[in-house]
BABA-584293 format. One record per residue (C-alpha): residue number from 0; residue in three letters; chain; x, y, z. Coordinates in nm, 4 decimals. Each point is the difference from the previous one (the first is absolute). Last residue first. Example, Ala and Ser with C-alpha at 12.3 -4.5 7.8 and 13.67 -1.06 7.14 Angstrom:
2
@seq: 1, type: SER, mol: A, x: 1.3670, y: -0.1060, z: 0.7140
@seq: 0, type: ALA, mol: A, x: -0.1370, y: -0.3440, z: 0.0660
***
This chain:
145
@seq: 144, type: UNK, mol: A, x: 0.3633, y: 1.1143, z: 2.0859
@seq: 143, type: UNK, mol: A, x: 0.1508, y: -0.2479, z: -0.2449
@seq: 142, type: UNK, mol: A, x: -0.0434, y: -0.3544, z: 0.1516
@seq: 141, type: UNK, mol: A, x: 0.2279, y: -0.1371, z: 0.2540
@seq: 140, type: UNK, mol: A, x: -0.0439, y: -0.3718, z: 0.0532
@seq: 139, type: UNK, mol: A, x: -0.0435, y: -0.0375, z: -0.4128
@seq: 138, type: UNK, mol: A, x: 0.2826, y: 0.2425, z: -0.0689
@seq: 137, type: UNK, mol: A, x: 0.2133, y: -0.1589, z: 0.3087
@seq: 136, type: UNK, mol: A, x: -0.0560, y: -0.3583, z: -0.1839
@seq: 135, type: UNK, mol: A, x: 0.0532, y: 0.0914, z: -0.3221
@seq: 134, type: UNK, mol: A, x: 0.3092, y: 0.1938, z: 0.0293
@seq: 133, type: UNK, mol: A, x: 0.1196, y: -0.2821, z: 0.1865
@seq: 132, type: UNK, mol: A, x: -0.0352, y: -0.2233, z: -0.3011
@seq: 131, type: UNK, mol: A, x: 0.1505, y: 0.2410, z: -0.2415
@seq: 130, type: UNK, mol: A, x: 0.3605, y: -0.0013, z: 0.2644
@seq: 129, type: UNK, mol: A, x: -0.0364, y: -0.3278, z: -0.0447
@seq: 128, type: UNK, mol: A, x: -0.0643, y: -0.0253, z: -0.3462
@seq: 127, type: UNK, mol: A, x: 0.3146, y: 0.2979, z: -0.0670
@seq: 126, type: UNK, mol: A, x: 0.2517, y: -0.1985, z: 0.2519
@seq: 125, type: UNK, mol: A, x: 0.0231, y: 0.0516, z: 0.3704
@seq: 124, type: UNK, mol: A, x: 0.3432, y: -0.1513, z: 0.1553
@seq: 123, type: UNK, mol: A, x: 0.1472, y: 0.3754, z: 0.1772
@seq: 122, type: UNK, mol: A, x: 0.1469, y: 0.2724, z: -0.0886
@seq: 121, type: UNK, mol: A, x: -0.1524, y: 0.3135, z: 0.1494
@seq: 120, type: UNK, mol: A, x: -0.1989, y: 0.2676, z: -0.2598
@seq: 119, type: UNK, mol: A, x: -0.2587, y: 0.1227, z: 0.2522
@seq: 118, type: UNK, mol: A, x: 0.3203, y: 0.0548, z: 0.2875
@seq: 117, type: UNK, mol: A, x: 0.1940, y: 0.2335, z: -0.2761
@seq: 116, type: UNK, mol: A, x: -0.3250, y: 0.1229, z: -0.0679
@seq: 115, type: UNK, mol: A, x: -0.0233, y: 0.1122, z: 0.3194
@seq: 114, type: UNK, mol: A, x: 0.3350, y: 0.1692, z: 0.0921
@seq: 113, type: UNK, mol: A, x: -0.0770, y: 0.2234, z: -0.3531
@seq: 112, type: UNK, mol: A, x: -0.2958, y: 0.1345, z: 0.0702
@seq: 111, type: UNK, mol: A, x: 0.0679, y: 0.1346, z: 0.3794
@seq: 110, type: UNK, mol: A, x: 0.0131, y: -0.2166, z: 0.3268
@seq: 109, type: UNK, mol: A, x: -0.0895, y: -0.1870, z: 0.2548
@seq: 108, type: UNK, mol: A, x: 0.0027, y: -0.4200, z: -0.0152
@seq: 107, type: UNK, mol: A, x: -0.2371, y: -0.1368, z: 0.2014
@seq: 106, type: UNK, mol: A, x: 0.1171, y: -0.2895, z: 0.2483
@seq: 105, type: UNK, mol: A, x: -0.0984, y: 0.1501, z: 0.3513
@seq: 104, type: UNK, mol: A, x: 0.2020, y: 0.2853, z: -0.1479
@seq: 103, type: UNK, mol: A, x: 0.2434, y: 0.1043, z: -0.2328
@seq: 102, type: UNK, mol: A, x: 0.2359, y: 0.1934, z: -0.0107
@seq: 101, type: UNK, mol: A, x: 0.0123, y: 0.3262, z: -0.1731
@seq: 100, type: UNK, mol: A, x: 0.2004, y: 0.1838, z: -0.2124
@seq: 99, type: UNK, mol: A, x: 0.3633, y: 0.1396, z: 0.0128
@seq: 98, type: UNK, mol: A, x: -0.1398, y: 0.2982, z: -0.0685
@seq: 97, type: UNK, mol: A, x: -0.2638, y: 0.0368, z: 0.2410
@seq: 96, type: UNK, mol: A, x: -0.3532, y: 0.0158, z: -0.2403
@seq: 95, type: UNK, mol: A, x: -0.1956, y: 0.3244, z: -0.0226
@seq: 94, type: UNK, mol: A, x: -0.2522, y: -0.1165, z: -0.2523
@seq: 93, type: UNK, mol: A, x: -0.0969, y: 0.0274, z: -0.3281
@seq: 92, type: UNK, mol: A, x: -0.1670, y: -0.3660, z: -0.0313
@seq: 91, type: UNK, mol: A, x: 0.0952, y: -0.2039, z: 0.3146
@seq: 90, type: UNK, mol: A, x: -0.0692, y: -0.3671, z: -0.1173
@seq: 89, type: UNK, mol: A, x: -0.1204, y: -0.2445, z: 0.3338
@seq: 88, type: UNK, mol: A, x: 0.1044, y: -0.3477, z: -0.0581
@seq: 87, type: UNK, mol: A, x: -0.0983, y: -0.3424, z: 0.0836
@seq: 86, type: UNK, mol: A, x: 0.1291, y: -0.3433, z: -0.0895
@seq: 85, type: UNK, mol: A, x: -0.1381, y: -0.3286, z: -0.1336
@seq: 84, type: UNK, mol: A, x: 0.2286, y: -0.2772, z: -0.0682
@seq: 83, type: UNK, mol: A, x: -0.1163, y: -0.3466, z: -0.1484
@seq: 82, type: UNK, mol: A, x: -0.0033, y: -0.2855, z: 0.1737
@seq: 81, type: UNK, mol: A, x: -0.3416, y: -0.0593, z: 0.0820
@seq: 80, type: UNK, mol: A, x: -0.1696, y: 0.0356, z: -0.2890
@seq: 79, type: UNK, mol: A, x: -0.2555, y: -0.2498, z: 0.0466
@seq: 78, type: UNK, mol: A, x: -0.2909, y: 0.1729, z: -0.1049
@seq: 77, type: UNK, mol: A, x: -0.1118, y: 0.0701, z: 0.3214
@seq: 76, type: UNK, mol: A, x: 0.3606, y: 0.1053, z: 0.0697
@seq: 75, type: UNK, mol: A, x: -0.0599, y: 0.3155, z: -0.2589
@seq: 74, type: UNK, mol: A, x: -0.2967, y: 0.0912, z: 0.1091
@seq: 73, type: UNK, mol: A, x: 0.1645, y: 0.0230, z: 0.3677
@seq: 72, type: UNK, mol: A, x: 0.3304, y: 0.1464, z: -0.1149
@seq: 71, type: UNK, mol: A, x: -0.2314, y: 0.3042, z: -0.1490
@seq: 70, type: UNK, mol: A, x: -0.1660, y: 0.0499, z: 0.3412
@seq: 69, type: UNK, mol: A, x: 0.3409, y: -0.0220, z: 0.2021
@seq: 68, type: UNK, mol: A, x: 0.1748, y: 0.3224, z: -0.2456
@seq: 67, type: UNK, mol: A, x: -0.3293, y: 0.1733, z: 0.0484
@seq: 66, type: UNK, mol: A, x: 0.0522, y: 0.0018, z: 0.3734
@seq: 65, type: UNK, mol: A, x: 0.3284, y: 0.0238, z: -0.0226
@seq: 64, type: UNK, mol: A, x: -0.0661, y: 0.3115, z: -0.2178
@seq: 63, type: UNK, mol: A, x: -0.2521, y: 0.1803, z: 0.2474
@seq: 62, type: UNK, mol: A, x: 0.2072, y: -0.1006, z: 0.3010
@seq: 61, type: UNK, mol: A, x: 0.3365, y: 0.2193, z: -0.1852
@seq: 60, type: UNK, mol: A, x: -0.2337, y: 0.2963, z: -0.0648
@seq: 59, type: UNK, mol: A, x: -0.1304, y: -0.0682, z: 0.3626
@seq: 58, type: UNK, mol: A, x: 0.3231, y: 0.0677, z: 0.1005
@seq: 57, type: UNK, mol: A, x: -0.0211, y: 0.4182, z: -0.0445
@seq: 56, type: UNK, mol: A, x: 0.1571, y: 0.1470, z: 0.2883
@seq: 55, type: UNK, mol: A, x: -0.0058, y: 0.3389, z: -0.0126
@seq: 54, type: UNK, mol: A, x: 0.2753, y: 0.2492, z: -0.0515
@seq: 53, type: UNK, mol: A, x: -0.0636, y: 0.0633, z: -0.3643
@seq: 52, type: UNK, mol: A, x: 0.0043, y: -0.3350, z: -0.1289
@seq: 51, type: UNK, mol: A, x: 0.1365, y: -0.2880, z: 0.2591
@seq: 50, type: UNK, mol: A, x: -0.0170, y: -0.3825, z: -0.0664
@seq: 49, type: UNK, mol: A, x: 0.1278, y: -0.2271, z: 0.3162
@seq: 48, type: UNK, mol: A, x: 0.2786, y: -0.2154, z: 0.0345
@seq: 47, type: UNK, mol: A, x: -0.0356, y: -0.2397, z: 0.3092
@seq: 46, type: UNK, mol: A, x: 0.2682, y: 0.0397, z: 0.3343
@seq: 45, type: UNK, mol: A, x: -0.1021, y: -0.2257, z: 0.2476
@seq: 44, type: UNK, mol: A, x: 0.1769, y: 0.0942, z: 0.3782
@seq: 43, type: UNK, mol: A, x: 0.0127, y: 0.3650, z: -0.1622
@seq: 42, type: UNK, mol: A, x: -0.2862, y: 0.0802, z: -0.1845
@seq: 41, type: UNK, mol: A, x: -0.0265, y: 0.1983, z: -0.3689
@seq: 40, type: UNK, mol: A, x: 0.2453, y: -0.0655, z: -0.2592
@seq: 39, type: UNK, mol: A, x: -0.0944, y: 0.2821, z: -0.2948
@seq: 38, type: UNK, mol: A, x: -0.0966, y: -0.0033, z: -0.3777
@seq: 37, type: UNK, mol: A, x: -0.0133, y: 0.3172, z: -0.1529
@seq: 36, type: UNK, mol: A, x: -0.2445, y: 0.1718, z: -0.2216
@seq: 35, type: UNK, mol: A, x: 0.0131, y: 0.3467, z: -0.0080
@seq: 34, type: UNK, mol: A, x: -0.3045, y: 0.2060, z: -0.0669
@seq: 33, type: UNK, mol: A, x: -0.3159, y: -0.0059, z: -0.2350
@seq: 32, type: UNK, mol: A, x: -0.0958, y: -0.3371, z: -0.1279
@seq: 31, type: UNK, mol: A, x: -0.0735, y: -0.1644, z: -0.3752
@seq: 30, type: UNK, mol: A, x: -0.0843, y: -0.3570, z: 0.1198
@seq: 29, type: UNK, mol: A, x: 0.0300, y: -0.3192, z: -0.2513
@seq: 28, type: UNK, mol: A, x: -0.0265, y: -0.3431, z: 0.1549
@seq: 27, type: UNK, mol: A, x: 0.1479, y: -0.2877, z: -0.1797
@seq: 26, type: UNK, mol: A, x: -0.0567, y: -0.3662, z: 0.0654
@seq: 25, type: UNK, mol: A, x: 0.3017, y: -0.1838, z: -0.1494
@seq: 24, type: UNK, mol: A, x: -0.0466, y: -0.3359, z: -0.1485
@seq: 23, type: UNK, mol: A, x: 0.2623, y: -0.2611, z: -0.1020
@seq: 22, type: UNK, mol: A, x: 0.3437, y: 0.0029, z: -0.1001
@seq: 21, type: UNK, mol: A, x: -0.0696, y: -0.0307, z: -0.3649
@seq: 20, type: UNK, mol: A, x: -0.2209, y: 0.2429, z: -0.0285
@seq: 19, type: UNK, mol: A, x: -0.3199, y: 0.1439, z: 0.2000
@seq: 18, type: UNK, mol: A, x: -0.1605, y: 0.3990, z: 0.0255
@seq: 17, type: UNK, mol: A, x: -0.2524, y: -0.0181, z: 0.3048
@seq: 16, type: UNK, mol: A, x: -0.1438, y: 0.3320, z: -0.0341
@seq: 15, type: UNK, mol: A, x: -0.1446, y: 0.2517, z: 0.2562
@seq: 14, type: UNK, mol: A, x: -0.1525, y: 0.3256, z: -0.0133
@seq: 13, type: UNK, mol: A, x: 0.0876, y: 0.3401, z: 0.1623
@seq: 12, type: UNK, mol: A, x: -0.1851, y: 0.2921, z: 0.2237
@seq: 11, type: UNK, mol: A, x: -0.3504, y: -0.1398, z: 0.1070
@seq: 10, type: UNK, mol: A, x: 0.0846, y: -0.3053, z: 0.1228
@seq: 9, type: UNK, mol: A, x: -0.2040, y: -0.2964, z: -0.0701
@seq: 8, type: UNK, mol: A, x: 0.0115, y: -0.2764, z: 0.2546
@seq: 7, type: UNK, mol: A, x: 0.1252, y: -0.3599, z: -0.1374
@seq: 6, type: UNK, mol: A, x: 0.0580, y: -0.1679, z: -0.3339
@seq: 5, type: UNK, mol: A, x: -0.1546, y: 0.2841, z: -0.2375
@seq: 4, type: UNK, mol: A, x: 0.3175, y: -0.1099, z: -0.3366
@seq: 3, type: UNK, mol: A, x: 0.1677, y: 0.1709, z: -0.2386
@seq: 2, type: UNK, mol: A, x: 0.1439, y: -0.2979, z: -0.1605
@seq: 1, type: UNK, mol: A, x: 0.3165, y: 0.0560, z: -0.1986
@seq: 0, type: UNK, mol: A, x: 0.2121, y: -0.1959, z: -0.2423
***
């Protein structure tokens, strides 16, 4: 199941989705970029991974997502769904991806297609009324822009 969901600032080149299964819910931003994307250690005393496409740092992708990734954990938690996982990701449609792929960073998962669904469709202890019940709950939060 997907929920194409408006949680958070609208940006005008790709859409968001919060996709859930059995391992929980994954907060998916699309982008369709021009450039390389690479995914570099910046600083020397504290290295931190930052998100690179064409040359220019681009980690407000990666805030934009946590961001999202924090507001859907909220609605969730308010209805006393505490323990179940939420995690981010940013999808890379026709991109110019490293390839060995990319890391991830600040928690969000990088990557083409194929490395996200493999993180949407995580094992996990959700069972079809569960997984109906969150549905619910995220539909009702989120409604259809």
């Amino acid at each position: 199941m997907v929920l194409t969901t408006a949680c958070g600032p609208a940006r005008p080149r790709g859409s968001t989705t919060s996709p859930w299964g059995p391992g929980g819910v994954t907060v998916v931003d699309t982008k369709k970029l021009a450039g390389p994307i690479r995914v570099g250690d910046e600083g020397f005393f504290r290295p931190r991974r930052e998100l690179w496409v064409d040359g220019r740092p681009r980690m407000e992708l990666v805030s934009a997502v946590v961001a999202k990734v924090d507001i859907v954990r909220g609605v969730l938690e308010a209805h006393g769904l505490f323990r179940l996982e939420v995690r981010g990701a940013l999808l890379f449609v026709d991109a110019d991806l490293p390839l060995l792929g990319l890391r991830d960073v600040q928690g969000v998962v990088l990557g083409p297609p194929r490395k996200v669904a493999k993180l949407i469709r995580r094992p996990g202890e959700l069972d079809q009324s569960g997984i109906a019940g969150i549905a619910e709950k995220l539909a009702f939060a989120f409604p259809a822009s």
